[in-house]
Each structure stands twice: as structure tokens, then as C-alpha cells.
C-alpha positions as CSV (number, residue, x, y, z in Angstrom):
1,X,1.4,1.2,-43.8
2,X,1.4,-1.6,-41.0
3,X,-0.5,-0.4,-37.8
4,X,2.2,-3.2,-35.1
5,X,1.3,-1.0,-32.3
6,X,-1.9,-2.3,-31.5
7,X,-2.6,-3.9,-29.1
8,X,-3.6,-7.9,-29.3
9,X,-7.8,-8.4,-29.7
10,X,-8.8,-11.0,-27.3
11,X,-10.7,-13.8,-28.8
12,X,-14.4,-13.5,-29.2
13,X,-16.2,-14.3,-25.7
14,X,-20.0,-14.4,-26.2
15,X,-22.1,-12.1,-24.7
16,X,-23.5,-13.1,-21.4
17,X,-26.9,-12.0,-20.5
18,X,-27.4,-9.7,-17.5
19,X,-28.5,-12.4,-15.1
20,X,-25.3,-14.6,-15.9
21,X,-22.9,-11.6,-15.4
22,X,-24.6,-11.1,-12.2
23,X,-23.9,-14.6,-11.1
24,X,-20.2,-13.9,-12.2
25,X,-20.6,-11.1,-9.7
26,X,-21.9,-12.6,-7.1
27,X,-19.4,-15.7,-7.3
28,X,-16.7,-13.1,-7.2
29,X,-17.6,-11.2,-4.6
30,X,-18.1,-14.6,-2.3
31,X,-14.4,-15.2,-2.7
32,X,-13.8,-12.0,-0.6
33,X,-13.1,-11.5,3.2
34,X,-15.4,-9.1,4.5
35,X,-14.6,-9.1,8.2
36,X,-11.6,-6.6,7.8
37,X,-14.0,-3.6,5.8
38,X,-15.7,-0.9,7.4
39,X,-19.8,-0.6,6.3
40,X,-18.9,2.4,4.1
41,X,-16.5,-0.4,2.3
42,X,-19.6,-2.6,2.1
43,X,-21.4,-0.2,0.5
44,X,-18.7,0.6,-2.2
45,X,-18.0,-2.9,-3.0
46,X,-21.7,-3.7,-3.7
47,X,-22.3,-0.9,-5.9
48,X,-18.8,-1.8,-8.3
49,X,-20.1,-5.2,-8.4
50,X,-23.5,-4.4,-9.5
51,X,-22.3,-1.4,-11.9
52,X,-19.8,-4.6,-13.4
53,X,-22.8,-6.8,-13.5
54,X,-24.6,-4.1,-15.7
């Protein structure tokens, strides 16, 4: 029986060490516009990128 309903594996990435995906992080949230966002929205946005980064 033929399992077709998966769904496509993406390619083998190699595993970035903590620092790097914290750089990744950090370059991400640089592209952002925070002038718009509240402090609370500060706050929430810093802690998803450093629960990503880990």
C-alpha cells in the first residue's frame, strides 16, 4: 500500500547553532516597522523571536 498523501519532505537544511538562529532572528525582526506597535506589542514580538531563536 502507497502512502501519496503525505506531504512533500523539504530537503535537508543543516542544523544552525543557537547563536546563528538568533542572528536569523535578529535580521528578521530589523526588517519590521515598529513605530505603529504599542509597548505591550514590543514585548510580544521580542519574546516570539527569541522563543524561534531557541
Amino acid at each position: 500500500m502507497e502512502t501519496t498523501n503525505l506531504p512533500p519532505q523539504p530537503a535537508s537544511l543543516p542544523k544552525l547553532t543557537k547563536e546563528q538562529r538568533l542572528a536569523q532572528a535578529r535580521a528578521y525582526a530589523s526588517q519590521l516597522k515598529f513605530d505603529t506597535l504599542s509597548e505591550e506589542d514590543l514585548v510580544r514580538l521580542r519574546r516570539n523571536a527569541y522563543k524561534y531563536a531557541i
